[in-house]
mmJSON file of the N, C-alpha and C atoms, coordinates in Angstrom:
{"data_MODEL":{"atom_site":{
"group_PDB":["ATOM","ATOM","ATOM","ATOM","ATOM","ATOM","ATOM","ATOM","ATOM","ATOM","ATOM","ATOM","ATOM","ATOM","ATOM","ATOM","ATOM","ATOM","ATOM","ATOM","ATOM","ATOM","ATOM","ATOM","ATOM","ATOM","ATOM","ATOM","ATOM","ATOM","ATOM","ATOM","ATOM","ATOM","ATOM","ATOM","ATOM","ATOM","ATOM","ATOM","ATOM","ATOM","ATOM","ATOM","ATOM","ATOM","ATOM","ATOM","ATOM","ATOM","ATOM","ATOM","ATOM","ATOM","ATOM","ATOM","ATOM","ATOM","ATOM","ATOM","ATOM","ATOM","ATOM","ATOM","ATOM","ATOM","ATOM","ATOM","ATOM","ATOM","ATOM","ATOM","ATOM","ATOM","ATOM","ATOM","ATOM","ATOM","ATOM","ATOM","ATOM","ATOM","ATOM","ATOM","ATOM","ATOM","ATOM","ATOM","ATOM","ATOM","ATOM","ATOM","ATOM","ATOM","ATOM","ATOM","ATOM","ATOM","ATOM","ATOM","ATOM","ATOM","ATOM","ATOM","ATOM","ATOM","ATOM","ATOM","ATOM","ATOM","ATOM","ATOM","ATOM","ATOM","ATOM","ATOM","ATOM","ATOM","ATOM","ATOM","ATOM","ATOM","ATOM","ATOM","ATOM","ATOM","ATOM","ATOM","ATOM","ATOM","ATOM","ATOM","ATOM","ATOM","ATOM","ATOM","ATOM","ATOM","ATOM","ATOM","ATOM","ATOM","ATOM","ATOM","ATOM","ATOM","ATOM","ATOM","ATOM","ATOM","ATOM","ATOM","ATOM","ATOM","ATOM","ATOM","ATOM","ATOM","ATOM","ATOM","ATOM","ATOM","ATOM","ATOM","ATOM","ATOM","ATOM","ATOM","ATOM","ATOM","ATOM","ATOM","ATOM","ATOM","ATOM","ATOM","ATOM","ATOM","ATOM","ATOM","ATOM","ATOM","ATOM","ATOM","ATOM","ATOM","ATOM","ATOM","ATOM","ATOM","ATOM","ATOM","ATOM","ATOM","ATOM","ATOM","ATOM","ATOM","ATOM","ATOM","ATOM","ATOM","ATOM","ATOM","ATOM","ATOM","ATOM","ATOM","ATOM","ATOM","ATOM","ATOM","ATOM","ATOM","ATOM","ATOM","ATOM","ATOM","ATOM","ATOM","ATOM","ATOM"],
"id":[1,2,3,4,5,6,7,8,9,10,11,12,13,14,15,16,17,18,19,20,21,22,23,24,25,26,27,28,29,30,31,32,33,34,35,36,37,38,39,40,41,42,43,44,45,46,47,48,49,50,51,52,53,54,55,56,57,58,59,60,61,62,63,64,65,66,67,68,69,70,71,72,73,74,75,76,77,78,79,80,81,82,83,84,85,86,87,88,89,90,91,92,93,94,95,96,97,98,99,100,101,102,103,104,105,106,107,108,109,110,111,112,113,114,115,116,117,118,119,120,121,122,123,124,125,126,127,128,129,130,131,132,133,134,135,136,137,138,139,140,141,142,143,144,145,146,147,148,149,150,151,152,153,154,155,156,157,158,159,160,161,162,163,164,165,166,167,168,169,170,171,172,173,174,175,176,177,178,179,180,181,182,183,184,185,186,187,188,189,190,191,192,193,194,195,196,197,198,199,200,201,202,203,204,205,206,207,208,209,210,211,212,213,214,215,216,217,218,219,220,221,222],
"type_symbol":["N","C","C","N","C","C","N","C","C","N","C","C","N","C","C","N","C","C","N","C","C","N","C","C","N","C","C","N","C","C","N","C","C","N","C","C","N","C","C","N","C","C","N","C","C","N","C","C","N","C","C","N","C","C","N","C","C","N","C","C","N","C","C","N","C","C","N","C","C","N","C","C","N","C","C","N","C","C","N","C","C","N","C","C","N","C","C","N","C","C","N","C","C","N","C","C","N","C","C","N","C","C","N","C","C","N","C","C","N","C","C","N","C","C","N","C","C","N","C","C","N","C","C","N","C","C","N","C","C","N","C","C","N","C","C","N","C","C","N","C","C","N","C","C","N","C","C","N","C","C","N","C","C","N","C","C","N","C","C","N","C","C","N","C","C","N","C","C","N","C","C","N","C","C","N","C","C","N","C","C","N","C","C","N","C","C","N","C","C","N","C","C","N","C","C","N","C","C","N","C","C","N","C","C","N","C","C","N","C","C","N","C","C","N","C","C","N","C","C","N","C","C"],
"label_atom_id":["N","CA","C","N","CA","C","N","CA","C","N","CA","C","N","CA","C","N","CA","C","N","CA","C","N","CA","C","N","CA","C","N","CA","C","N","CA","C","N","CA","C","N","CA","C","N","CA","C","N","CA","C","N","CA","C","N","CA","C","N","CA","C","N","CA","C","N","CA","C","N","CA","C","N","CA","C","N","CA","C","N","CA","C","N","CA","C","N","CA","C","N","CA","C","N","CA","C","N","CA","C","N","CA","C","N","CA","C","N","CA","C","N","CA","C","N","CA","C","N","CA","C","N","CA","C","N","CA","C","N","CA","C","N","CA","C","N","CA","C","N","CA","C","N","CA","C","N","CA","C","N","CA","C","N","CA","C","N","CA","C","N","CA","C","N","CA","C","N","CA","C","N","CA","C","N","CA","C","N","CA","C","N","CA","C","N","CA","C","N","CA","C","N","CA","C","N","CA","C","N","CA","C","N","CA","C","N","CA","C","N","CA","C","N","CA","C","N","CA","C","N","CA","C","N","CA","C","N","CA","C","N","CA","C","N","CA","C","N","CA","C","N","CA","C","N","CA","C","N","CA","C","N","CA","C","N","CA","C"],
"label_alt_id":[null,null,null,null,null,null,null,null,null,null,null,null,null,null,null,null,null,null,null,null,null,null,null,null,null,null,null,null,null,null,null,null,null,null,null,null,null,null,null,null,null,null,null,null,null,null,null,null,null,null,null,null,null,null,null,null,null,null,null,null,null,null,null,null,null,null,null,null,null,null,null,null,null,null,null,null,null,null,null,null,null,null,null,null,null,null,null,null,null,null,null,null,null,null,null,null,null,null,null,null,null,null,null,null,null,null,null,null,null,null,null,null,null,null,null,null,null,null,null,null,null,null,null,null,null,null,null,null,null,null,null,null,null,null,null,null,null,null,null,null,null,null,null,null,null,null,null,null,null,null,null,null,null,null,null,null,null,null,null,null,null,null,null,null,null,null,null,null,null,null,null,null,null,null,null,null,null,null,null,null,null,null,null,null,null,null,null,null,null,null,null,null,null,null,null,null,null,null,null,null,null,null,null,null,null,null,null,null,null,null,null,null,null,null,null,null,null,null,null,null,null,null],
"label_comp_id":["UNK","UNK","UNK","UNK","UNK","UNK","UNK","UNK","UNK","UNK","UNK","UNK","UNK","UNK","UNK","UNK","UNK","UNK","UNK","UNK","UNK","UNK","UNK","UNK","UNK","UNK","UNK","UNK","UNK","UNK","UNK","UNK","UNK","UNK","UNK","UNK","UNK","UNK","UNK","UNK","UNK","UNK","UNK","UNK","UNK","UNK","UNK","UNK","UNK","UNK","UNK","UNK","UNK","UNK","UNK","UNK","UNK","UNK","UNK","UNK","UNK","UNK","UNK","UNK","UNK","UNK","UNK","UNK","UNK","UNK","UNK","UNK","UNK","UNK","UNK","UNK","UNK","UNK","UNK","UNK","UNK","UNK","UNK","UNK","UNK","UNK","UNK","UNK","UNK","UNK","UNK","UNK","UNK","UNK","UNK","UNK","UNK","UNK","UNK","UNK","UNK","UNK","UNK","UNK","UNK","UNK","UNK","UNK","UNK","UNK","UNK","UNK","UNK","UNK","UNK","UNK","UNK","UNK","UNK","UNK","UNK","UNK","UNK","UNK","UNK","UNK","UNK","UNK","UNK","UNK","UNK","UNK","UNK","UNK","UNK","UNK","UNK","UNK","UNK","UNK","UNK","UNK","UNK","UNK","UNK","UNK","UNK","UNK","UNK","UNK","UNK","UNK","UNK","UNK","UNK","UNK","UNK","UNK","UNK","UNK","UNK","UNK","UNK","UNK","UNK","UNK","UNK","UNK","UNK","UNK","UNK","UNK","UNK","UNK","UNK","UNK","UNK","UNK","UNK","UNK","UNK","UNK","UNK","UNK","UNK","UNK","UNK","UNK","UNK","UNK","UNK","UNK","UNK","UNK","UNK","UNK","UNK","UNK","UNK","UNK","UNK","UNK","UNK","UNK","UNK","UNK","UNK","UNK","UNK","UNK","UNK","UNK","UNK","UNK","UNK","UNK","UNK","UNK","UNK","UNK","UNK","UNK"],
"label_asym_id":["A","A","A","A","A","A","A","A","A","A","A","A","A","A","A","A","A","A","A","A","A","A","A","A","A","A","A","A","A","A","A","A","A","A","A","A","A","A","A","A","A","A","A","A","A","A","A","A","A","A","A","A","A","A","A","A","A","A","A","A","A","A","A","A","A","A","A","A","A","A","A","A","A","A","A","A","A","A","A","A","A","A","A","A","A","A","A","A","A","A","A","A","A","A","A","A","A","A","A","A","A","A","A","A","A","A","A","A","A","A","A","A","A","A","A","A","A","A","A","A","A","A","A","A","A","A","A","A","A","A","A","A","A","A","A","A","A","A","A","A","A","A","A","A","A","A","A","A","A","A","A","A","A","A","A","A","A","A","A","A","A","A","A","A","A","A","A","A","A","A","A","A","A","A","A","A","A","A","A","A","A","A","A","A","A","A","A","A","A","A","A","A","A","A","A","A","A","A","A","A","A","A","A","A","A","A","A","A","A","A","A","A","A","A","A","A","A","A","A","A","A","A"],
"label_entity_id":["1","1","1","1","1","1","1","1","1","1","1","1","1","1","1","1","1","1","1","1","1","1","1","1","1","1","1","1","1","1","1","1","1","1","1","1","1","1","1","1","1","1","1","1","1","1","1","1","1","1","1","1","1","1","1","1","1","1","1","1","1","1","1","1","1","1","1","1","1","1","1","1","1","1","1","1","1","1","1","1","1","1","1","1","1","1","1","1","1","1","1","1","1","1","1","1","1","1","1","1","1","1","1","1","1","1","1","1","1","1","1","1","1","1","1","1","1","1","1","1","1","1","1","1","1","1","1","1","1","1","1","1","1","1","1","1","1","1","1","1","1","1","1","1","1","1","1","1","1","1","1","1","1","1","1","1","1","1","1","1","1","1","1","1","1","1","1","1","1","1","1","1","1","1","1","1","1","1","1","1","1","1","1","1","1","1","1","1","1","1","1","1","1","1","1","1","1","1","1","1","1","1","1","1","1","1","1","1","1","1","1","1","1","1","1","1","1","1","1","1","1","1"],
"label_seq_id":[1,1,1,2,2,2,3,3,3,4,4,4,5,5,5,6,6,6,7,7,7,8,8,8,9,9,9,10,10,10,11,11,11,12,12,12,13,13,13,14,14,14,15,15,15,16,16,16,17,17,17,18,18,18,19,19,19,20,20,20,21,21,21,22,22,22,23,23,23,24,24,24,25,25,25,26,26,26,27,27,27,28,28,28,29,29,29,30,30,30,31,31,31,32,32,32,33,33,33,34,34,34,35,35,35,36,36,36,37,37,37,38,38,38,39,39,39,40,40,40,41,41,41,42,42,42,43,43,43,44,44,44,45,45,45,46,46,46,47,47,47,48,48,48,49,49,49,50,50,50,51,51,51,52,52,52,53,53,53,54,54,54,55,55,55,56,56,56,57,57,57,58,58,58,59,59,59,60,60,60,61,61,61,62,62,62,63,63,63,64,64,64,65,65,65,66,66,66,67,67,67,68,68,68,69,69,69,70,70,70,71,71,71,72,72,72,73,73,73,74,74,74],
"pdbx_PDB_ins_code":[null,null,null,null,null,null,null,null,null,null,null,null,null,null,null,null,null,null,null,null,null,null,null,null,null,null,null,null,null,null,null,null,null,null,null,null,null,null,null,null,null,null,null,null,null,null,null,null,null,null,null,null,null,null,null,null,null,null,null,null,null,null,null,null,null,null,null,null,null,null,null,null,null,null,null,null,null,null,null,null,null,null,null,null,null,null,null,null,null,null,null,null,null,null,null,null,null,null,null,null,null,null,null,null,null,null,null,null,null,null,null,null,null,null,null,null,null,null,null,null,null,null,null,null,null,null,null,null,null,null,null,null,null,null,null,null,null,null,null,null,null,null,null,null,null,null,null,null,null,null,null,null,null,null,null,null,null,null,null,null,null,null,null,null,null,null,null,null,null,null,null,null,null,null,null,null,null,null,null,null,null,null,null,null,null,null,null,null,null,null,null,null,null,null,null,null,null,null,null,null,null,null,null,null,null,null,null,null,null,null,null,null,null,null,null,null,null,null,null,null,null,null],
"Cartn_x":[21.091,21.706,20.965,20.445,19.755,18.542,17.815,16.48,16.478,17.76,17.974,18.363,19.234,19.811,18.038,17.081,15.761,15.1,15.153,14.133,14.918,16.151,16.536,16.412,16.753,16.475,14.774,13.941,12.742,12.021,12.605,12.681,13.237,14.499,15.207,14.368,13.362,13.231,11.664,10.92,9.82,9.935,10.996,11.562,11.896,12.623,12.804,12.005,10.639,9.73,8.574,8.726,7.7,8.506,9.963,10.373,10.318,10.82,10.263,9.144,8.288,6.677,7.045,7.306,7.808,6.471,6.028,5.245,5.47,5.061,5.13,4.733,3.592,3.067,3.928,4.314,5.39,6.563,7.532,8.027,8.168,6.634,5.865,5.194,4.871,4.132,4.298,3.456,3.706,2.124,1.693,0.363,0.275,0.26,0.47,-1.317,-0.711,-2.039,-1.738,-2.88,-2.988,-3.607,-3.683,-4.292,-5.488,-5.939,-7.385,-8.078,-9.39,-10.374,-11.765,-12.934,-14.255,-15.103,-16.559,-17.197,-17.867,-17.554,-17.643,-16.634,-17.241,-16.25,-16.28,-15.398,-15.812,-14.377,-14.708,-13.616,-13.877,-13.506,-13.747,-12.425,-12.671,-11.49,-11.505,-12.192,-12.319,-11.556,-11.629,-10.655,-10.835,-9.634,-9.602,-8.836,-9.548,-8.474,-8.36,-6.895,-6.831,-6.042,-6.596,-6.075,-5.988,-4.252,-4.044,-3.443,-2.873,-3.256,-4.085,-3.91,-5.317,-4.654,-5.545,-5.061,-5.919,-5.214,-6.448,-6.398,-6.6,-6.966,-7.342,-7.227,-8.172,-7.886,-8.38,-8.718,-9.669,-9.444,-10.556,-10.164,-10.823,-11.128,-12.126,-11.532,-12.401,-12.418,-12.629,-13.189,-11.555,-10.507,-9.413,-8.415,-8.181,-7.271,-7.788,-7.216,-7.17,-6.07,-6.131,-5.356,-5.908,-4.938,-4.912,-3.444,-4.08,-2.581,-3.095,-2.467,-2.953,-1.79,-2.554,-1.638,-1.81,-0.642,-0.857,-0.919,-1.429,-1.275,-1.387,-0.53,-0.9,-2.011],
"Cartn_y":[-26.268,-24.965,-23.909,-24.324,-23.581,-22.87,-24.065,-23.346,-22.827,-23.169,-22.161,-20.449,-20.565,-19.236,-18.056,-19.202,-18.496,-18.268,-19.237,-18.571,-17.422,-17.761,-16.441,-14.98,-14.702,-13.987,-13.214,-14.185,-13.858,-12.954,-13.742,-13.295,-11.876,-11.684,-10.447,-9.129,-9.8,-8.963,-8.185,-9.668,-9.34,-8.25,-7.952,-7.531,-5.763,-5.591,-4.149,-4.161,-4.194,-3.961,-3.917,-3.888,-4.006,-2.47,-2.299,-1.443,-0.263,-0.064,0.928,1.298,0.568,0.603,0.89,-0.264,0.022,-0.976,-0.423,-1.39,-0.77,-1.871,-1.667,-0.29,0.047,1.173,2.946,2.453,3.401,3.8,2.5,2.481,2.882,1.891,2.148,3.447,4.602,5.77,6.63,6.532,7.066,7.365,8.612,8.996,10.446,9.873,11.299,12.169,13.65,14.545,15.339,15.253,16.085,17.581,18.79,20.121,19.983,18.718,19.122,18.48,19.047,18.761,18.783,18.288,18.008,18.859,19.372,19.802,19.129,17.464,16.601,15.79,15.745,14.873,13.381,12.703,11.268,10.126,9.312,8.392,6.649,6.204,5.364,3.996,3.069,2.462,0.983,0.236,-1.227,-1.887,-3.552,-4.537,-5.965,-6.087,-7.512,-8.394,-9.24,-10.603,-11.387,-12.14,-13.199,-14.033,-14.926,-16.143,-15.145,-15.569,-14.959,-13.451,-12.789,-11.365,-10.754,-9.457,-8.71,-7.129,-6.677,-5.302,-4.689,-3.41,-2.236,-0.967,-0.821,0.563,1.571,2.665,3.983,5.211,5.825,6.982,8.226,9.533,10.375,11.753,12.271,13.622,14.916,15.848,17.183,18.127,19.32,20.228,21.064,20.767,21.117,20.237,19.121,17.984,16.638,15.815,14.245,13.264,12.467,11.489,9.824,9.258,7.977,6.893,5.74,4.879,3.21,2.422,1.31,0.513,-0.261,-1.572,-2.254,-3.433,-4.732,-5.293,-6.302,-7.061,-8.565,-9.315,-11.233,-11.346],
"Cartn_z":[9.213,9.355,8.526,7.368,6.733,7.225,7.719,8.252,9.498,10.112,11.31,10.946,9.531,9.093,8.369,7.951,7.481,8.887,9.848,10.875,11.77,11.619,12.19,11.311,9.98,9.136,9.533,9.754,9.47,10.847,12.421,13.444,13.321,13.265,13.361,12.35,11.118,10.195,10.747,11.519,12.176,13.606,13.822,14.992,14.822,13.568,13.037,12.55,11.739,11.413,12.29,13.495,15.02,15.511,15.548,16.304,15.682,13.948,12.962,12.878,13.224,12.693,11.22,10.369,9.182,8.181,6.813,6.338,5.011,4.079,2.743,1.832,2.782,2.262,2.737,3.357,4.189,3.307,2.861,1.501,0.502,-0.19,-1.486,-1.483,-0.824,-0.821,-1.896,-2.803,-4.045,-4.779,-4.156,-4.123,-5.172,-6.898,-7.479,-6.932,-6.771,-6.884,-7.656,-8.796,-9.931,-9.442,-9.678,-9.478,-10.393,-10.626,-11.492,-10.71,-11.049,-9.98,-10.594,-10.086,-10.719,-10.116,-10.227,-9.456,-8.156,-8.71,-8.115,-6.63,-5.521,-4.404,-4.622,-5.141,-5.367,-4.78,-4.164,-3.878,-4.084,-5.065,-5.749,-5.439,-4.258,-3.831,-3.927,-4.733,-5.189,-4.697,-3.955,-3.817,-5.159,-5.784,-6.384,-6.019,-5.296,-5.192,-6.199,-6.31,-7.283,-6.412,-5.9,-4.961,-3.572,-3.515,-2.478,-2.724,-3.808,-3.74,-3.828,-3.569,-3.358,-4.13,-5.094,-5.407,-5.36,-4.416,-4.056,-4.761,-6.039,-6.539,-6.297,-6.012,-6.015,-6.32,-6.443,-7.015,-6.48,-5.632,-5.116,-5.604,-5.404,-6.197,-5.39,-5.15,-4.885,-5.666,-5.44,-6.243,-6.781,-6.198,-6.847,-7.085,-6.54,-6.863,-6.874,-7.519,-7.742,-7.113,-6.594,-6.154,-6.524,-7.247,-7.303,-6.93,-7.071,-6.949,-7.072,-6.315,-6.387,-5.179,-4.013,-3.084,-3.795,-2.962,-3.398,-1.909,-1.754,-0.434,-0.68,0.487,0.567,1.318],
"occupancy":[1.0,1.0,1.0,1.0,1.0,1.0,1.0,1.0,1.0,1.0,1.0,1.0,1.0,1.0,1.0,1.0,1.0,1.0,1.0,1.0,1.0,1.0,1.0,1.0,1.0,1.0,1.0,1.0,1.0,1.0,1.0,1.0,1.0,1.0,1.0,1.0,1.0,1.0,1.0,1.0,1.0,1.0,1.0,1.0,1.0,1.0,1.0,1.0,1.0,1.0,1.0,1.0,1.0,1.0,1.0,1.0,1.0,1.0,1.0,1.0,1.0,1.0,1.0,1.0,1.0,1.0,1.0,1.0,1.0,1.0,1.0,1.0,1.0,1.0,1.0,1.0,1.0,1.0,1.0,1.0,1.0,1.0,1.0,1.0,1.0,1.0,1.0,1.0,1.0,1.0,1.0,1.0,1.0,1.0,1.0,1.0,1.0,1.0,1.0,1.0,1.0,1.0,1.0,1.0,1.0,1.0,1.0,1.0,1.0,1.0,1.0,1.0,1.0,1.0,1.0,1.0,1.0,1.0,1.0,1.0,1.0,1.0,1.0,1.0,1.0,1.0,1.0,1.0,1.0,1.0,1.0,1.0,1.0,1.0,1.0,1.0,1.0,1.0,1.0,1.0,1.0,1.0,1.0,1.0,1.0,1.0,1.0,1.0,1.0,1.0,1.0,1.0,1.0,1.0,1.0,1.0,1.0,1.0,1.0,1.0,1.0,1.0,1.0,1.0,1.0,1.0,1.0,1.0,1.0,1.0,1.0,1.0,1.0,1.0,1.0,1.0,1.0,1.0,1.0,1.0,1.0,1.0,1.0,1.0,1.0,1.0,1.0,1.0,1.0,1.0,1.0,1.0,1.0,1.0,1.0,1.0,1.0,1.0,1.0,1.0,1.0,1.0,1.0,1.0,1.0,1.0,1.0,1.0,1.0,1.0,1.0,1.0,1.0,1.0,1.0,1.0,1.0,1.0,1.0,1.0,1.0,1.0],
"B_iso_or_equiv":[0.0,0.0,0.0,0.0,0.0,0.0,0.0,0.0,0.0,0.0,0.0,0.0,0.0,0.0,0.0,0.0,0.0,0.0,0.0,0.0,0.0,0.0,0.0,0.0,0.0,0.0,0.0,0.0,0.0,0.0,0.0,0.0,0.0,0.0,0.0,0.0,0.0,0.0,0.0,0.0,0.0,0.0,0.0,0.0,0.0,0.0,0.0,0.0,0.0,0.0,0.0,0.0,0.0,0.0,0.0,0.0,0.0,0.0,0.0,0.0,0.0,0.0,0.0,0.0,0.0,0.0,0.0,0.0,0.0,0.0,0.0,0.0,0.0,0.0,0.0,0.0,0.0,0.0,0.0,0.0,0.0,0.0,0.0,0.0,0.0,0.0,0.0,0.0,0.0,0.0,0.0,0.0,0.0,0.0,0.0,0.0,0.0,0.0,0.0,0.0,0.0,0.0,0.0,0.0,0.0,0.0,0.0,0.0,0.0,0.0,0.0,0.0,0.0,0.0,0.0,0.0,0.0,0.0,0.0,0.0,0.0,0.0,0.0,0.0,0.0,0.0,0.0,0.0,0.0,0.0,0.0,0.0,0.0,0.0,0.0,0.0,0.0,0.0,0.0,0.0,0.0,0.0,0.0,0.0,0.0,0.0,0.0,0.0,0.0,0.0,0.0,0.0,0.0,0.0,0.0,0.0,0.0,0.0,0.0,0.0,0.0,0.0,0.0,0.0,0.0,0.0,0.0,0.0,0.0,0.0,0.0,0.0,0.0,0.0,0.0,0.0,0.0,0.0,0.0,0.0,0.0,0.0,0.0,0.0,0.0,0.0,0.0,0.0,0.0,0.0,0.0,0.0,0.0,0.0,0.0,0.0,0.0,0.0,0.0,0.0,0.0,0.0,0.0,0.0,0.0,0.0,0.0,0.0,0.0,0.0,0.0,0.0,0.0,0.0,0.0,0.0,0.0,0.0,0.0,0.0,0.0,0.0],
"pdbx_formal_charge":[null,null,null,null,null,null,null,null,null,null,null,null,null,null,null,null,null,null,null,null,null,null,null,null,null,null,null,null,null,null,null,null,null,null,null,null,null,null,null,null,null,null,null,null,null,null,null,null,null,null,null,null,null,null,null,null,null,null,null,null,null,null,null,null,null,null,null,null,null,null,null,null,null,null,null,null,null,null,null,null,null,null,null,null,null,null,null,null,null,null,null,null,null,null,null,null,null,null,null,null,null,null,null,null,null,null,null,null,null,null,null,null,null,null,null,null,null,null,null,null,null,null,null,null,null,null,null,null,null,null,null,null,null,null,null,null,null,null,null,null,null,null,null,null,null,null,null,null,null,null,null,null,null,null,null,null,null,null,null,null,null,null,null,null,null,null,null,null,null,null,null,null,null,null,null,null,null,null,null,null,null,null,null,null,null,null,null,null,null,null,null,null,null,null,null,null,null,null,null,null,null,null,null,null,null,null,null,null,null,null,null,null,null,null,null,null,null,null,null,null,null,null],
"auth_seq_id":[1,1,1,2,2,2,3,3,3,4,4,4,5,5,5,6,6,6,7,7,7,8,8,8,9,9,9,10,10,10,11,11,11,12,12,12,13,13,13,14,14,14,15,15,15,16,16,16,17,17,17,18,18,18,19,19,19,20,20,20,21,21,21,22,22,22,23,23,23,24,24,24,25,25,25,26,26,26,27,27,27,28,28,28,29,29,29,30,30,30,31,31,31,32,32,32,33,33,33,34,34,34,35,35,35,36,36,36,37,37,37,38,38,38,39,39,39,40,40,40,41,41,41,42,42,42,43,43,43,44,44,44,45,45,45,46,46,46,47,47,47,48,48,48,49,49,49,50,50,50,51,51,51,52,52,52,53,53,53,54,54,54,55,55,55,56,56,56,57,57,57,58,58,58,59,59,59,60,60,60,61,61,61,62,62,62,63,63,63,64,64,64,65,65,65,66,66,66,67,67,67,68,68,68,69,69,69,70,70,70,71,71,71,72,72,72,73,73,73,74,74,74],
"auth_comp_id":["UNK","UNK","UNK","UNK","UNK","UNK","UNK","UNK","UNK","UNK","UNK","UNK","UNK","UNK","UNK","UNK","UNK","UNK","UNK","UNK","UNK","UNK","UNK","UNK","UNK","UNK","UNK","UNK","UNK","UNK","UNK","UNK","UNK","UNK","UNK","UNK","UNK","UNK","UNK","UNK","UNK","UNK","UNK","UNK","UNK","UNK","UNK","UNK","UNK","UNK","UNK","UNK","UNK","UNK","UNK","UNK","UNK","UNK","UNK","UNK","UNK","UNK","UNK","UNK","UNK","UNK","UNK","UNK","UNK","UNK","UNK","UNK","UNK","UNK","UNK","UNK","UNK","UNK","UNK","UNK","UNK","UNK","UNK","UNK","UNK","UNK","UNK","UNK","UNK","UNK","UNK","UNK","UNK","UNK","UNK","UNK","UNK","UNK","UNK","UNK","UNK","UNK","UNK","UNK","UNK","UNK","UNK","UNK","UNK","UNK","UNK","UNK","UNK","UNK","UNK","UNK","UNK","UNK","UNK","UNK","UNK","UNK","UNK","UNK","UNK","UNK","UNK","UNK","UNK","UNK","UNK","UNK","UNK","UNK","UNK","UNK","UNK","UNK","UNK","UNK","UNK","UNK","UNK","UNK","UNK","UNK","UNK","UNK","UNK","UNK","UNK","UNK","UNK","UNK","UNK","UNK","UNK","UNK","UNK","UNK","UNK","UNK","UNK","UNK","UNK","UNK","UNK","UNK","UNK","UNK","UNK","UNK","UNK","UNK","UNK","UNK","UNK","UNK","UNK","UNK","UNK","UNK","UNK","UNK","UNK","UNK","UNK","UNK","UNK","UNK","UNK","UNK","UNK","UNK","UNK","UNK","UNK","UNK","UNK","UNK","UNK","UNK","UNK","UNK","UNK","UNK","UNK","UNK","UNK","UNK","UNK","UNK","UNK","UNK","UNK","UNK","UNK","UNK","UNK","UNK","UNK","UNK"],
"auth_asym_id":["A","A","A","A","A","A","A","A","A","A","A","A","A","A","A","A","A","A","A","A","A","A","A","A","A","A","A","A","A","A","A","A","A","A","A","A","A","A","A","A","A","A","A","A","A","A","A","A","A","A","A","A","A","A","A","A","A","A","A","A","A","A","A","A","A","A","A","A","A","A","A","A","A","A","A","A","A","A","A","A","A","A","A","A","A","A","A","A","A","A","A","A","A","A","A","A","A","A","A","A","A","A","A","A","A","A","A","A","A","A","A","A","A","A","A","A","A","A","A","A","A","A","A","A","A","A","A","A","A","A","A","A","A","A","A","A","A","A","A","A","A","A","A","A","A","A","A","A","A","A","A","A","A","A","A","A","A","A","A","A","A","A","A","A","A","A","A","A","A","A","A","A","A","A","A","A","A","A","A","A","A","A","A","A","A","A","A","A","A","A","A","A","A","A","A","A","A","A","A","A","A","A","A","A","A","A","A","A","A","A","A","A","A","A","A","A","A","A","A","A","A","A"],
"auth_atom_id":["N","CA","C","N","CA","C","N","CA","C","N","CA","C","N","CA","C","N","CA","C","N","CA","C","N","CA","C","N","CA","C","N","CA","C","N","CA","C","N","CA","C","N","CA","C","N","CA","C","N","CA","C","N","CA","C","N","CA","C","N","CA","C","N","CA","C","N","CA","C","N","CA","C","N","CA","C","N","CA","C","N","CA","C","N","CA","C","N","CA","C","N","CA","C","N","CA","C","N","CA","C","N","CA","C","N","CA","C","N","CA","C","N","CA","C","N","CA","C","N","CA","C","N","CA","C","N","CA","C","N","CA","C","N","CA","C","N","CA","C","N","CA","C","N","CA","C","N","CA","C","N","CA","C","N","CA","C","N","CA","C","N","CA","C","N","CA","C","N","CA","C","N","CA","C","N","CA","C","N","CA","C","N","CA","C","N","CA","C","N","CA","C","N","CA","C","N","CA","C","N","CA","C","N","CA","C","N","CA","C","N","CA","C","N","CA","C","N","CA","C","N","CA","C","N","CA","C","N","CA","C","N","CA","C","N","CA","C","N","CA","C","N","CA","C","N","CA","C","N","CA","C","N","CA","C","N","CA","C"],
"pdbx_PDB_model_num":[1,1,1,1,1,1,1,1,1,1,1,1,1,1,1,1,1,1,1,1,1,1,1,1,1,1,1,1,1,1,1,1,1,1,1,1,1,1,1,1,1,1,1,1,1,1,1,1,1,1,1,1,1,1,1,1,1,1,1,1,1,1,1,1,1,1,1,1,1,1,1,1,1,1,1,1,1,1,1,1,1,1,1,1,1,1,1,1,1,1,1,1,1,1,1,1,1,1,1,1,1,1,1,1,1,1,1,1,1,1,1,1,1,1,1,1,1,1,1,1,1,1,1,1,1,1,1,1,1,1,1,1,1,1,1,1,1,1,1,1,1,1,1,1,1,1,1,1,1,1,1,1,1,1,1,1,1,1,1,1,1,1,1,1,1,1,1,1,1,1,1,1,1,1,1,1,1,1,1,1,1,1,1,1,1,1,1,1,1,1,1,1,1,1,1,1,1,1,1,1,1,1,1,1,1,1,1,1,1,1,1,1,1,1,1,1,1,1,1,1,1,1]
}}}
């Protein structure tokens, strides 16, 4: 009964998240932009895996604002 109550859970969850077009980053969206800026255009977006996560850092910049943040992904 149990693993009928998880595969159903998981179905139904895969199901509103197909019909939302819903994803973590959608969520998680939390992109500060600072008003300072370089003379420089630079976008600096590294991946580190450790096993099976993966964290994606970055950071870009124009001549009047900055934006950074960081994913996580499996």
């Amino acid at each position: 009964m149990k693993r009928i109550l998880v595969g159903l859970s998981v179905v139904v969850g895969t199901l509103v998240m197909g019909l939302t077009n819903a994803s973590a980053s959608v969520y998680c969206d939390v992109d500060p932009t600072i008003p300072v800026g370089t003379p420089l255009t630079y976008a600096i977006a590294p991946t580190i895996s450790l096993g099976t996560l993966a964290v994606h850092p970055y950071l870009y910049g124009t001549r009047k604002t900055t934006t950074f943040g960081i994913g996580l992904s499996l």
